[in-house]
matplotlib code that plots the C-alpha trace (Angstrom):
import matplotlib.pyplot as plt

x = [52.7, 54.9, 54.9, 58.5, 58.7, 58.1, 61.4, 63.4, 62.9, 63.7, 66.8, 68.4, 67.5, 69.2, 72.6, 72.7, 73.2, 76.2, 77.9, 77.8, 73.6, 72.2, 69.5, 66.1, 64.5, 62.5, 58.8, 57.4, 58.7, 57.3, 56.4, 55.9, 53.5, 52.3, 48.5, 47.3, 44.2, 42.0, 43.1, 43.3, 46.3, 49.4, 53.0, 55.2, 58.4, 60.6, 60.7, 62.6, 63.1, 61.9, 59.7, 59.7, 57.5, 55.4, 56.5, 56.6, 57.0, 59.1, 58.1, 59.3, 58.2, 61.8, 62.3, 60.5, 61.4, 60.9, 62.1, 63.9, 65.3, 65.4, 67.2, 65.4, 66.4, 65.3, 64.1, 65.0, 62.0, 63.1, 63.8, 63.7, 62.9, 66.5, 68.7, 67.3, 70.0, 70.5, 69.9, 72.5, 70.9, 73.4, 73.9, 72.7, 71.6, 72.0, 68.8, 66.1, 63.6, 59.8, 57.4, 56.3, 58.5, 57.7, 58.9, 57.6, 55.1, 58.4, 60.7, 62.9, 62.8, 62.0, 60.5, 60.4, 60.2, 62.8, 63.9, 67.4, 69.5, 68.9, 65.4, 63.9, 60.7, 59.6, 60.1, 60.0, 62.5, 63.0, 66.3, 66.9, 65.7, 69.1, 69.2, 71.5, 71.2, 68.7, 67.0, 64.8, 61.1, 59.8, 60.7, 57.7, 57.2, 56.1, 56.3, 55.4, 55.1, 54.7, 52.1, 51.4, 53.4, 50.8, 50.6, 52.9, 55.3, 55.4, 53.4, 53.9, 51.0, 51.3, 49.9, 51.5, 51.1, 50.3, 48.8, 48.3, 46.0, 47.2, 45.8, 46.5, 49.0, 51.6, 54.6, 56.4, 59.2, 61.2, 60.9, 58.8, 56.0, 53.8, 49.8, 46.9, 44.7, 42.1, 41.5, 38.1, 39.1, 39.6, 42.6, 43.5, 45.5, 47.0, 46.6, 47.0, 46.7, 44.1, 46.0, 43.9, 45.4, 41.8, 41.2, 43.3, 42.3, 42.6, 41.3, 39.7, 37.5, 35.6, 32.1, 32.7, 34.6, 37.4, 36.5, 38.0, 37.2, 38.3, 38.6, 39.7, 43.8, 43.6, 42.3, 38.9, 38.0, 37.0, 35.4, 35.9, 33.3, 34.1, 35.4, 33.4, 32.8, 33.5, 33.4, 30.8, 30.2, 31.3, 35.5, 37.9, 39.9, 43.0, 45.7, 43.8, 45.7, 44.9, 46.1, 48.0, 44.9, 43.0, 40.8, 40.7, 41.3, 42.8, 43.0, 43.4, 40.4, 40.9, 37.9, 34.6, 36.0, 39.8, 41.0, 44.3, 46.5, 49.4, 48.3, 49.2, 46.7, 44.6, 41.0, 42.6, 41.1, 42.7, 39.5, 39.2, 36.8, 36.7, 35.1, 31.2, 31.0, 28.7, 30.7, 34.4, 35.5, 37.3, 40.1, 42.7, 42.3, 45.8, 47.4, 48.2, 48.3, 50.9, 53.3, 51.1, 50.8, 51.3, 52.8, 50.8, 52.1, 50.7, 52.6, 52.6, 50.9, 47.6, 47.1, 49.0, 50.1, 52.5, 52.2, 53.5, 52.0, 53.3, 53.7, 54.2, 57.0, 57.2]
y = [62.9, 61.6, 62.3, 63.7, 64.4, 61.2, 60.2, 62.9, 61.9, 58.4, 59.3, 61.8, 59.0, 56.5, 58.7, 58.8, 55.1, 53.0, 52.4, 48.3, 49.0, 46.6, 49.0, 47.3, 44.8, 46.2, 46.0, 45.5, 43.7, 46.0, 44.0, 47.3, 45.5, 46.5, 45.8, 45.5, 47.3, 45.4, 41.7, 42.9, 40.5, 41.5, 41.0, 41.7, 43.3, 44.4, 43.2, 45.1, 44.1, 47.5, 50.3, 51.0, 53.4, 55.5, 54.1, 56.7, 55.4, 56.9, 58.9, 56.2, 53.3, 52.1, 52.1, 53.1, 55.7, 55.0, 55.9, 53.9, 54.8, 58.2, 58.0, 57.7, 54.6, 53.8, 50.2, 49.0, 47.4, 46.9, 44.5, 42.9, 44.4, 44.7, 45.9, 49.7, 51.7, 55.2, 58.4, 61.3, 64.2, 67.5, 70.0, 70.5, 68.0, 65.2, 64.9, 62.9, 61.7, 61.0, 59.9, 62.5, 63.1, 62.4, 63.5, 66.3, 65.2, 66.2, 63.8, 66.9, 67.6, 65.9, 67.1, 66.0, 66.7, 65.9, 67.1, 68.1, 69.2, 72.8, 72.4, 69.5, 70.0, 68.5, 71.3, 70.9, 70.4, 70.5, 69.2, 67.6, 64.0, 62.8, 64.2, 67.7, 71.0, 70.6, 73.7, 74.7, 75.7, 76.1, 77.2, 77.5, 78.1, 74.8, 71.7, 71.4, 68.0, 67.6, 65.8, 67.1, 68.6, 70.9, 69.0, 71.7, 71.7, 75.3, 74.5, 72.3, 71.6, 70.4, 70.6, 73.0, 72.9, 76.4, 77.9, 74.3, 73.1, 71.2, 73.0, 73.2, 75.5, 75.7, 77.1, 77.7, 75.4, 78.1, 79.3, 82.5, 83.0, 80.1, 80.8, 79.2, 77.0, 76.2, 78.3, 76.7, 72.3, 70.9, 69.0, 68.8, 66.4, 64.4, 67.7, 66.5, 68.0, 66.2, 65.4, 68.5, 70.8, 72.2, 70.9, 69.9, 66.8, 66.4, 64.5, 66.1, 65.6, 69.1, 67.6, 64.5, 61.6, 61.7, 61.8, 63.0, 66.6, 68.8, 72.6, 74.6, 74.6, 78.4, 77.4, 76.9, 80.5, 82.5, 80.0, 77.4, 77.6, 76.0, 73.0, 70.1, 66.6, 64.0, 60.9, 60.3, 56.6, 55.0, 54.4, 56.4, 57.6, 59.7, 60.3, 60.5, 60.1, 60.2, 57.9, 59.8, 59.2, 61.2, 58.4, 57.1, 57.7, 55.2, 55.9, 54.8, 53.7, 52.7, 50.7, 53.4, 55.0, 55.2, 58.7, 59.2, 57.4, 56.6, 53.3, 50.0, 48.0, 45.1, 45.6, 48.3, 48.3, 50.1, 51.6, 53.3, 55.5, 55.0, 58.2, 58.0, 55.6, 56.8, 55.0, 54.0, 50.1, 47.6, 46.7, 45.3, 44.3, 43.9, 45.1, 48.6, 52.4, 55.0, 55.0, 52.5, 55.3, 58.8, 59.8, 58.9, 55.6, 54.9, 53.5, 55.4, 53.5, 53.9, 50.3, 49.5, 51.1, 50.5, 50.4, 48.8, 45.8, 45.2, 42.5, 43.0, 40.9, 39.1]
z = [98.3, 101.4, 105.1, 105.1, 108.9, 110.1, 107.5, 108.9, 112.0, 111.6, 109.6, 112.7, 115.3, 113.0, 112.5, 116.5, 116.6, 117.5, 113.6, 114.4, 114.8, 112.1, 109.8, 110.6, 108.3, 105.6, 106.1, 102.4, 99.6, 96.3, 92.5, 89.8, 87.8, 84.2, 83.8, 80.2, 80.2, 77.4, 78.8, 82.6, 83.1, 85.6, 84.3, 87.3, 85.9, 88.9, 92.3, 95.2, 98.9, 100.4, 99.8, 95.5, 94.3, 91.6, 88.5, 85.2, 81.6, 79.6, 76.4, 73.9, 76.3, 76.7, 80.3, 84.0, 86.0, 89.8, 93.4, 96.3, 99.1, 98.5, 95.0, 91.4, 89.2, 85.5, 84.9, 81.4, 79.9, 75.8, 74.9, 78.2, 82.0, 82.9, 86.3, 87.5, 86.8, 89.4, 88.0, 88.9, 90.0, 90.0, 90.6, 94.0, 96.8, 98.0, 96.9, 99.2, 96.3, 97.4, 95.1, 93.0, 89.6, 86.1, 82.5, 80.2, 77.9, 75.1, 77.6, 77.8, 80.7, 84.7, 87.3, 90.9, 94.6, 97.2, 100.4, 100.9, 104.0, 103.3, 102.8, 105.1, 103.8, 100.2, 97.4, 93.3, 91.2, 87.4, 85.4, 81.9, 81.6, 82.2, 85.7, 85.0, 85.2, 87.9, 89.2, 92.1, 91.4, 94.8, 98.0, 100.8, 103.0, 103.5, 101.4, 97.7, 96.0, 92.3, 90.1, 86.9, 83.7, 81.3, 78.1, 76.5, 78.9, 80.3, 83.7, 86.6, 88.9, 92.7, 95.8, 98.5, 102.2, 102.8, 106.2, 107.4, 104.2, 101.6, 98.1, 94.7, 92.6, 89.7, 89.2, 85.7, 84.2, 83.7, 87.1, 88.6, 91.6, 92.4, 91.2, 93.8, 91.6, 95.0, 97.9, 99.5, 99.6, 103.0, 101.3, 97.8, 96.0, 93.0, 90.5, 87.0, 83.5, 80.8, 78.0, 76.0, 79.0, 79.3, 82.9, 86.0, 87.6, 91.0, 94.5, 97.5, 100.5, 100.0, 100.6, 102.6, 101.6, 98.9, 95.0, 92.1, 91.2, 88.1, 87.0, 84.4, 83.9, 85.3, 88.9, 90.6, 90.5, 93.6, 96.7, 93.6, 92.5, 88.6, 90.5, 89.5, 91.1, 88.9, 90.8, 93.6, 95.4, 98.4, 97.6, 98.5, 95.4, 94.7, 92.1, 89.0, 85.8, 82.0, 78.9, 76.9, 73.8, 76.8, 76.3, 80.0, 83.7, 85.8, 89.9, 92.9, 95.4, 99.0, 101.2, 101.7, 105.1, 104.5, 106.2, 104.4, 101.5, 103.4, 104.7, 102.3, 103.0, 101.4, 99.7, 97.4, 93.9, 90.2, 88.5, 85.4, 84.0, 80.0, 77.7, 77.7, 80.7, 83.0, 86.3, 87.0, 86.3, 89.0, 86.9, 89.5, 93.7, 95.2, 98.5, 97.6, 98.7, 99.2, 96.3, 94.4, 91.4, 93.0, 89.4, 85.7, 85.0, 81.3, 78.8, 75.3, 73.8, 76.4, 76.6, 79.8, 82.7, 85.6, 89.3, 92.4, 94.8, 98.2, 100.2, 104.1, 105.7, 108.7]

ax = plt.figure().add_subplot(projection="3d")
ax.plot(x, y, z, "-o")
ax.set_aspect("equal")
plt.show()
C-alpha cells in the first residue's frame, strides 16, 4: 500500500513549475530479481532508473506484470526477459497505478488500485487481463488498496482506510457493498487468500510489533477474536504471500523496531515459512522495503518468485 498524498502533492507542486524546470533526478535505481527458492541464487531480470515496483507472474509464467511511474508494464520473460511493454487501461482514467494489482488465479481477469483525478484517493479496480473493460469496485470514503484475489475468483480482499484505521475488507468481482473482515487491529495489512481459500493472510501490529496474523476467509468475527498469530519474534514483517502448491509463505521482514514499510532501507531480509516448519527461513538480505513485493510474486511453478532491490543514487 502507497502513501498517495505525499504523490499528489508532489505532482500539483510540480505542474506549477516553469515548463523549462528540469524533473529532479531519480532517487533509486530498482533490479526485479527472480530468487530460486531451492538454490537461493538471484537472477536480476529488469533494471529501471527510478522507482519499479511489485512484480506479479503471470498465470502461464510468460511474463511480469509491474508498476512505474504511475503506469503498469508487462516484462516478457520467455524465452528471454525482454523490453516491459505498457498496459492500456480503458475505459476510464488516466489511471495513477500504485502498487497493489495482480491477476485472477484463472488470469481472466486484473485487479488493481489507482488514484485518478476524480478520485485522489487510492480505490480498486478490476478489468480483463488485457487492461479493458475496466470497472470501479470501490469508492470510500477513504482509500482502498488491493492485495488478494479468492482462489476462485469471486472475492477481492484489501485493506481500507476507514474512520482513520487502516482494516481489512473485500469486495466482490462483480461489484456490490464492501464486507469488514477486522474491526479490533490497530493497522491491518497485506490481506491475502491461502491458496485452499480457507484463511486470509494478513500483517498487523495488534499486540505490539508487526507479525503476520490469519483468519477464516469470512472475517475475524466480532472483537476478532478467530484472528490468529502466526508469526511471533523480533522482525518486522508484512505482505505475506503463498506458492501457488500452498506449500510455502514467503514475506517481507524489516530490522526488529521498523515503525512503517515505506522506508527502503538496508538490513531487509526475504523469509519463508515452508509447511511443518516450526519458524520462518532468511532466504535473501538486500536493500529493500516499500514496493519490494506488496503483490504475490511466485512463479507457477512455486519454485521462484520475483521481487525488486534498490539502489539509492547519489
Amino acid at each position: 500500500m502507497s502513501r498517495f498524498v505525499a504523490v499528489l502533492i508532489f505532482c500539483a507542486f510540480a505542474s506549477a513549475l516553469p515548463a523549462q524546470t528540469k524533473a529532479p533526478a531519480p532517487r533509486y535505481r530498482s533490479t526485479i530479481q527472480i530468487l530460486d527458492l531451492e538454490s537461493k541464487s538471484v537472477r536480476p531480470v529488469h533494471v529501471e532508473s527510478g522507482v519499479a515496483e511489485a512484480p506479479n507472474w503471470s498465470r502461464d509464467g510468460k511474463f511480469l506484470l509491474f508498476n512505474f511511474a504511475g503506469d503498469l508494464f508487462r516484462l516478457p520473460l520467455d524465452p528471454s526477459p525482454g523490453k516491459p511493454e505498457r498496459l492500456q487501461l480503458a475505459p476510464g482514467g488516466p489511471y495513477r497505478c500504485n502498487n497493489d494489482h495482480d491477476l485472477s488465479r484463472d488470469g481472466k481477469l486484473l485487479a488493481f488500485s489507482a488514484s485518478t483525478q476524480e478520485h485522489r484517493q487510492s480505490q480498486i479496480y478490476v478489468a480483463k487481463a488485457d487492461g479493458t473493460e475496466v470497472r470501479q469496485l470501490t469508492f470510500g470514503p477513504g482509500a482502498s488498496y488491493f492485495h488478494g484475489w479468492s482462489p476462485d475468483s469471486k472475492w477481492l480482499a484489501f485493506v481500507g482506510q476507514r474512520n482513520g484505521k487502516f482494516e481489512l475488507f473485500r469486495v466482490p468481482a462483480t461489484g456490490g457493498p464492501e464486507e469488514r473482515l477486522t474491526s479490533a487491529g490497530a493497522y491491518d495489512d497485506g490481506p491475502e487468500y491461502s491458496p485452499d481459500g480457507k484463511w486470509i493472510y494478513f500483517n498487523s501490529d495488534r499486540g505490539g510489533g508487526w507479525n503476520v496474523w490469519r483468519m477464516p476467509a469470512n472475517g475475524a468475527g466480532e472483537g476478532d477474536r478467530e484472528a490468529e498469530q502466526v508469526t511471533r519474534d523480533e522482525w518486522e514483517d508484512w505482505f505475506p504471500h503463498f506458492s501457488p502448491d500452498g506449500r510455502t509463505v514467503v514475506f517481507l521482514s524489516f530490522p526488529p523496531g521498523t515503525r512503517g514499510h515505506n522506508d527502503r532501507m538496508p538490513g531487509v531480509v526475504l523469509r519463508v515459512l515452508r509447511q511443518g516448519a516450526k519458524s520462518p527461513e532468511i532466504v535473501h538480505r538486500f536493500f529493500g522495503g516499500q514496493g519490494s513485493i506488496n503483490v504475490n510474486s511466485w512463479a507457477p511453478d512455486s519454485k521462484r518468485f520475483a521481487f525488486v532491490e534498490y539502489q539509492p543514487l547519489e
